[in-house]
N, C-alpha and C positions, 0 to 999 in steps of 0.2 A: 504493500500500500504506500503510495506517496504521503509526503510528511504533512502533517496540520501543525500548522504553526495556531499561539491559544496565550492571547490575552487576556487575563483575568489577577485584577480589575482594571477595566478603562479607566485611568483617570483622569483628573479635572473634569469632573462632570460629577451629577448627584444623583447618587443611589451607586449599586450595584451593578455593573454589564460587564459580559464574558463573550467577547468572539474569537470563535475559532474558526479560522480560515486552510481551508483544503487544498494544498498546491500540488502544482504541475510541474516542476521545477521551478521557475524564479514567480511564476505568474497563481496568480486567486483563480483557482476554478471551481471554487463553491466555498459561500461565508455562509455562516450559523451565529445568529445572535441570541445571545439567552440573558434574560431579567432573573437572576439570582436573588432577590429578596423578596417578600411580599408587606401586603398594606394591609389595614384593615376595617376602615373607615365605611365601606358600604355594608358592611353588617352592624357596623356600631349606630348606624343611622336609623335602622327599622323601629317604628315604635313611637319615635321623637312628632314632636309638632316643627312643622315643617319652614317653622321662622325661624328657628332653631339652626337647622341644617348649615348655616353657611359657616360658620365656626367652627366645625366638627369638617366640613366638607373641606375648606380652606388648608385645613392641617396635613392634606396628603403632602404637601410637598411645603418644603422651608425654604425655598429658591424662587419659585413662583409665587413672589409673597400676597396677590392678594387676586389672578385669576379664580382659582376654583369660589373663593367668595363671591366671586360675579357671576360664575356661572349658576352656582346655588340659587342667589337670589331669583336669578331670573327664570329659572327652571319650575320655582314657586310661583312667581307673578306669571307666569306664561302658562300655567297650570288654572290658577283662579281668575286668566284676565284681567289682573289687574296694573293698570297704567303708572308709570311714575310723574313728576313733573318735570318739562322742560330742563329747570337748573338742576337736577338729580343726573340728570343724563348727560350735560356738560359734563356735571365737575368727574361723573362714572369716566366719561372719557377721559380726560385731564390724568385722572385715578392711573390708568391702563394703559395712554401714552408715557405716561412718565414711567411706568414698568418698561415697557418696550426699550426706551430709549438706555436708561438705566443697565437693563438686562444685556441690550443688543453690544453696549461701549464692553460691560466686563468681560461677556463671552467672547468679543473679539479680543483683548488685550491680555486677560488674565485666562481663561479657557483653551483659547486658540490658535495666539500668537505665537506659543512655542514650538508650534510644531512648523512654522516657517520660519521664525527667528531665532538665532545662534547667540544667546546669551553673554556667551565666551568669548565672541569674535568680536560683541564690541568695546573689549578692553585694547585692541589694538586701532581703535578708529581714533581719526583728528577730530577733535573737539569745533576747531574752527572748520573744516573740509564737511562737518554732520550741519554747521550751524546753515552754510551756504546752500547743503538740500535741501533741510525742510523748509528757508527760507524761499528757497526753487518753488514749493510746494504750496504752501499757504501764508497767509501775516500772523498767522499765529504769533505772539507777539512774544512769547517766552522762547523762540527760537536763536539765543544769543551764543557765541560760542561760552560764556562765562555759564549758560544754563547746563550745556552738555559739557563741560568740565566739570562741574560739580557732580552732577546724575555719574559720570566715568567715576568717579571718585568713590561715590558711594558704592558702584556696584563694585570695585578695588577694597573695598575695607568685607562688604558681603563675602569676596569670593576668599580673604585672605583670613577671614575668621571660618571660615567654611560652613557658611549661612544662604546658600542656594538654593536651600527647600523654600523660600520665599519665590523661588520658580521653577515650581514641583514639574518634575517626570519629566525629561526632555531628554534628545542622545545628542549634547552636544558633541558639532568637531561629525556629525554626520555629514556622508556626502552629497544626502539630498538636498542638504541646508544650500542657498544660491544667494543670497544677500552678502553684497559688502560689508567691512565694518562699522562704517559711516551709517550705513541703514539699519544697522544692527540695533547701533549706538539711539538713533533717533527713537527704532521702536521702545527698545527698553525705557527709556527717558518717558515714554509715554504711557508704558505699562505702569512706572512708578504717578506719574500725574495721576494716574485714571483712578488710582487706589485713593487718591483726596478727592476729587472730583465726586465719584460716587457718593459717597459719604454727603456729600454737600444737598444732592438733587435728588437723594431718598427723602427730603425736610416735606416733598411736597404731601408724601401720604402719611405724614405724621400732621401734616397743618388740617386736610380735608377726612382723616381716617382715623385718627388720635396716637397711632401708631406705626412703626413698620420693622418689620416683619409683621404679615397679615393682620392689615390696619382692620375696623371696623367697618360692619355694614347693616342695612335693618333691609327686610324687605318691605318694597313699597317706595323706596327712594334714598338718600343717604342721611344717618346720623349727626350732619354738619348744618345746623341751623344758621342762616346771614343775621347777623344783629351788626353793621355797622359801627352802632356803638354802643358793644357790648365787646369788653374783657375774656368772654368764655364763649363765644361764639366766631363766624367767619366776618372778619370788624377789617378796616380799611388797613389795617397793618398787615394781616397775614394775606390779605388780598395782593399786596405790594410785594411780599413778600416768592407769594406763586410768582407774578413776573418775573422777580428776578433769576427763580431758579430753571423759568421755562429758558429766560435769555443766557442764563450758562448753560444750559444742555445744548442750545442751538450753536452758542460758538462754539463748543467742544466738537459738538458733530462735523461743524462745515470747517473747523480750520486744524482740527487734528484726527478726526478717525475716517473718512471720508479718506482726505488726501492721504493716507496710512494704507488704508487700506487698498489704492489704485497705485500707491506705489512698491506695494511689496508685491501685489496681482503681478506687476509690470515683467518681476523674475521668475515666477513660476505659470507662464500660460500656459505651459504642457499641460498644465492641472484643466485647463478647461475640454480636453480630450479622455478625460476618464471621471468615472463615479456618478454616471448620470441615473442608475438605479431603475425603476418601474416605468418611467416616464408616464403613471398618472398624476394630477393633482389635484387637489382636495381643499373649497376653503368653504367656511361656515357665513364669512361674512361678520363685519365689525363697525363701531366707533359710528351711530344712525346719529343722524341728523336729527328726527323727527319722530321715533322710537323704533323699539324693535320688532312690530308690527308691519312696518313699512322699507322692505332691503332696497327699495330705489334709494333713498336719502342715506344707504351705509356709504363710508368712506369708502368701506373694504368690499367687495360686492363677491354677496355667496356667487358660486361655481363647481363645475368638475372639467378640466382638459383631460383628455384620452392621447394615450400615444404621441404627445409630444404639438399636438395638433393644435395651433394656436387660432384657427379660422373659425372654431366652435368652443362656446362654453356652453357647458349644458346644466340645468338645473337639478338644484339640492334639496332633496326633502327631509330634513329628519325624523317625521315623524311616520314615515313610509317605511313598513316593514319588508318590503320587498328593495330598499337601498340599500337601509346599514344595517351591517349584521356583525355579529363578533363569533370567532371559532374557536375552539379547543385540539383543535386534533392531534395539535405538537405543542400544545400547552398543559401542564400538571394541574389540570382540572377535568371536572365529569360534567356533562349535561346529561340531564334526565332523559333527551331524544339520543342521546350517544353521544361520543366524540366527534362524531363527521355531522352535524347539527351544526345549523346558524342560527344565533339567537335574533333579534331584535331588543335593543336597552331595556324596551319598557316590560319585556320578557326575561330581561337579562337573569343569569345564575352565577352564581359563585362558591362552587363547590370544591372543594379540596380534594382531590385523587393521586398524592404521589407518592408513589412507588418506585422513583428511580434511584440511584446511589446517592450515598451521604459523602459530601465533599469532603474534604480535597479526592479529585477521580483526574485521571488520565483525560480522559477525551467525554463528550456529550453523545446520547445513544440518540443521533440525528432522526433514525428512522421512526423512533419513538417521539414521546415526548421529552422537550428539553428546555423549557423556560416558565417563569411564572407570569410571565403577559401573553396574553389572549391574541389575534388576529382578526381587526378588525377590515372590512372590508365594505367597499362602493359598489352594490350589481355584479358585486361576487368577482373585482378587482384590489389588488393592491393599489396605494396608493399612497405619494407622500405628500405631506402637509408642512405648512414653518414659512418662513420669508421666501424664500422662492415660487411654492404654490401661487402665495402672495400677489410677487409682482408680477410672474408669470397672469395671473388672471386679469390685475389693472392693466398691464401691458396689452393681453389683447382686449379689454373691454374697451380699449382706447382711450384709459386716464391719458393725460395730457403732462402731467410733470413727471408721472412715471415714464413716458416715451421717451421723453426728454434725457431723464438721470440714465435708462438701459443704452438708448443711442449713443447719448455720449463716452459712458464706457466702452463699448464694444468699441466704438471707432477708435478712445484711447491706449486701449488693450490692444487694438489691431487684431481681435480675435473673430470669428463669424457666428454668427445667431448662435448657430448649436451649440457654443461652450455655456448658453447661459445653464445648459441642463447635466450641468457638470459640476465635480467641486468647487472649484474658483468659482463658479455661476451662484453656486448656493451661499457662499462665503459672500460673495459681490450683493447678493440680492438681501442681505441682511442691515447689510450696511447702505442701500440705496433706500431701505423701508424705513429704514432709521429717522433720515434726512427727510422726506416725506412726512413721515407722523412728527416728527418736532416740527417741522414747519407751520402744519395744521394745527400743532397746540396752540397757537398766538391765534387762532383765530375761534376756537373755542372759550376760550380766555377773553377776548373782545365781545364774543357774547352773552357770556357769563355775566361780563359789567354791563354791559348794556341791559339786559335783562332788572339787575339790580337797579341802575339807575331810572330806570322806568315803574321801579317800584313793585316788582315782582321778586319777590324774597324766596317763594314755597322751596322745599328740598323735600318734603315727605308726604306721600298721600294716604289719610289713615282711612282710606274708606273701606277697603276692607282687611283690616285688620282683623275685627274681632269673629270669631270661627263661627260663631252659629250661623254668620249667612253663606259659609261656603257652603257648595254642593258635597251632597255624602259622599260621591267619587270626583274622582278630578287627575287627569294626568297632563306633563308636559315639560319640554323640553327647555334648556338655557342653553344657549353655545356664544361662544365668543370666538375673536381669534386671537389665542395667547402668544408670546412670544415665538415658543416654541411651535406654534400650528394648532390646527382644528382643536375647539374644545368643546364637549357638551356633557352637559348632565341630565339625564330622564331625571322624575320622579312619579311614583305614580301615590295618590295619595287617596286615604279611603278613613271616613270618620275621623277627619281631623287630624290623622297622626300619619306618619308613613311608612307606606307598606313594601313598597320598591325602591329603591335608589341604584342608581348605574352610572358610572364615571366612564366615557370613554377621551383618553386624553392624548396631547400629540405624538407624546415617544411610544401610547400603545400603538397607532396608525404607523410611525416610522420603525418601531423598532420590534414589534411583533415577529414572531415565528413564521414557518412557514403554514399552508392551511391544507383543508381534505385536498384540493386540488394538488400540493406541490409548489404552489407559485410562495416565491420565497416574497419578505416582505422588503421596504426599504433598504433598508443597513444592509442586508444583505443580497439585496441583487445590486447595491452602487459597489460595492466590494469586489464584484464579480466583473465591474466595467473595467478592464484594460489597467488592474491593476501587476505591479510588478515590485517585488521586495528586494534592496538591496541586499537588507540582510537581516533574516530571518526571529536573529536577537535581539534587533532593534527595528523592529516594524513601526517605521513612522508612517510610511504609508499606509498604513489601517488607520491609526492616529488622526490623522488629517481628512482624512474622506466622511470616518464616522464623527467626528468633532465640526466638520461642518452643516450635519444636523443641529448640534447643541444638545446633546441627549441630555432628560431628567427621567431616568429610569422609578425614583421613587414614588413619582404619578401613574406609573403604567400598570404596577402590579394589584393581585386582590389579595384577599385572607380569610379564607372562614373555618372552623376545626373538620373532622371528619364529619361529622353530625349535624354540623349549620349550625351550633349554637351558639349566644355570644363569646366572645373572649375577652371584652374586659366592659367593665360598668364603670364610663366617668360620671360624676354627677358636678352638674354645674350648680353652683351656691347662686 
């Protein structure tokens, strides 16, 4: 048997992921991706009142600090019909842009950058020769050479205390590494900025949320009352406040990860000839204008492209049991119809069945089952979802600034259409959505105030709050598009309390197993495009293809005991 090469664990990314990739000699002729931990949150939901839910729903993952709370919410209001206010809906969005933007700077810098940047290399770069690039690049105005002498300095005292776990898991002094030192020097420089930065432009879901990590929410609208002039309310200062942090997320985007990001593309465009995967994609649609009853006013406009096909988008139903389904058949779970069964969410199960070896094992029994994420699927397609799906769909619905930001890269890449469906493509289209959703913040923001100065304050609509006038059943869906891609959550509720809940989240769609059919899922059909390993003990090449998903493996997995009963009772005080 030819050799499997078997990383486990991927790192810089959250949760658990193990691929093991099946070579040919130097080249991937079949990857396998397996979710090694599980969750357990849709069985601790059963039972609860269903305003409850997002709290409890929110906690699947500590990275995505406050989609599944949106999704919750709205999976309740979309369930009882019930509307929120105008300003709820802004400041949601505001909420979710500022995740995006947030989310999209670290996974490039701190996530992803390593695995194109030589840490190492840029201790032999000129300080003054790095200052004249990026000043090449953008007015980013900290581009002095006195800035990247100091940044060389520091990372000289790191490397001479031997403190480079501050840039975990990389094979420095690799030969796929292609960047200068000069370029080395500027990214690193910017990996250390982006670590303050951060820091700074999480203040916004602490100002509208109360907190962050997984700030606050109520269903029906948000927890953030306007009182102008009020001390404990959203008052003229923390109003002033948002702007500022919308206008440093903006410069950051356009005068340092942007140009970062088209200049380090600049050395690796091979990478737009491999990793293009399923060639479906999948989006839920996001960020409505006018609510979420109405997907003409989304920013993000739901879709499905097929095979690469940008002349069609066809439409998405979630609530159509004959579109989304979820399989088991190479996942360590049972369905009551069998393993070769497609559920639909609001059917969904989460049954425990595994019977395979207790780690540490050799290899994964592929032909079996071998992951604790499910396979979801589109009309019985794989399909992947995340910033690419994204632009890929603005791009053909004919957004207008999207056309813009993809043209202009390709022409500056010198690369031709098809690398957008490649790694580089997927890497590029994260950082183009970036730029796009910050720009749009400033104008949510304008209406935000406008609204207030018109004397429209509401942020919560308590009208149906209280349960006796809900219906005795009720089901229905929230989806959003998180960071990471597609998100929704069923709920189906019955007397008040809930009886189903089903999470199908981006890395289950990206990173799922393969199904009854055989079609493998994302991660691993882009693994299988025209990949080639230098060297076997240092697969950076998996590295880079699977990290330009962005994996969050702890979103994807379930939990329930052998028997479905609970496994733990939190009680909220």
């Amino acid at each position: 048997m030819s050799e499997r090469v078997v990383v486990d664990p991927i790192t810089r990314i959250e949760g658990h992921l193990r691929i093991e990739a099946q070579m040919d000699g130097n080249r991937i002729a079949q990857a396998y991706s397996a979710g090694t931990m599980v969750r357990g949150i849709e069985i601790i939901l059963r039972g609860r009142d269903p305003r409850d839910a997002w709290a409890f729903a929110q906690r699947i993952c500590g990275v995505c600090t406050l989609v599944h709370g949106i999704a919750s919410v709205r999976c309740v209001e979309n369930a009882l019909n019930y509307p929120i206010p105008p300003n709820a809906q802004l400041i949601r969005n505001l909420m979710i842009a500022a995740q995006y933007v947030h989310d999209h700077v670290m996974h490039f810098y701190h996530l992803h950058a390593l695995d194109w940047v030589d840490v190492l290399s840029a201790l032999n770069a000129d300080p003054k020769a790095t200052s004249e690039l990026a000043q090449s690049l953008s007015n980013y105005p900290k581009s002095s050479p006195g800035y990247f002498a100091d940044n060389k300095k520091k990372l000289q005292k790191f490397v001479e205390a031997g403190q480079l776990c501050i840039f975990p898991k990389a094979y420095w002094g690799h030969p796929a590494y292609k960047l200068p030192p000069e370029a080395n020097l500027m990214a690193v420089s910017h990996y250390l900025e982006a670590l303050s930065w951060q820091r700074d432009v999480a203040r916004l879901h602490t100002i509208f949320g109360g907190k962050n990590p997984h700030p606050n929410f109520v269903v029906g609208g948000v927890p953030s009352p306007i009182d102008l002039n009020s001390d404990s309310a959203i008052n003229t200062k923390r109003l002033s406040q948002v702007q500022d942090i919308i206008t440093k997320m903006r410069n950051f985007v356009d005068q340092v990860y942007v140009p970062d990001t088209l200049a380090i593309a600049g050395f690796y465009k091979d990478w737009g000839m491999r990793g293009e995967g399923v060639g479906n994609f999948l989006t839920y649609g996001d960020f409505p204008e006018k609510g979420m009853d109405d997907p003409s006013s989304y920013l993000i406009p739901p879709g499905v492209i097929l095979d690469r096909d940008l002349s069609t988008v066809h439409d998405v139903d979630m609530n159509d049991a004959d579109q989304i389904n979820e399989y088991v058949a190479h996942s360590w779970y049972d369905y009551s119809g069998g393993k070769n069964a497609g559920l639909h969410p609001y059917q969904g199960e989460t049954s425990l069945n595994y019977t395979g070896p207790t780690p540490p094992y050799q290899h994964l029994d592929v032909e079996q089952s071998y992951s604790w994420m499910k396979s979801p699927r589109w009309r019985g397609k794989p399909m992947e979802v995340g910033p690419l799906a994204r632009v890929l769909t603005l791009y053909a619905k004919g957004h207008e600034q999207t056309r813009e930001l993809v043209d202009m890269t390709l022409k500056q890449l010198d690369v031709p259409v098809r690398a957008l469906f490649s790694t580089l493509g997927r890497t590029a289209a994260r950082t183009l959505e970036t730029k796009l959703i910050a720009d749009t913040m400033q104008t949510w923001y304008d209406n935000l105030i406008a609204n207030i100065q018109s004397g429209d304050t509401k942020t919560f609509n308590e009208a149906y709050w209280d349960p006796s006038t809900w219906p005795a059943e009720a089901q229905g869906v929230g989806y959003m598009e998180a960071p990471r891609g597609a998100l929704a959550h069923w709920i189906v509720i019955k007397n008040g309390k809930i009886d189903n809940y089903q999470a199908v989240v981006p890395s289950t769609w990206n990173a799922g197993p393969r199904d009854p059919e055989g079609q493998p899922g994302p991660y691993e059909a882009a693994l299988q495009d025209n990949h080639e390993l230098h060297d076997p003990e240092q697969p950076i090449e998996i590295l880079r293809t699977i990290h330009s998903f962005d994996p969050c493996i702890a979103c994807a997995v379930h939990l329930t005991d052998p028997d479905g009963e609970e496994l733990v009772n939190v009680k909220v005080c």
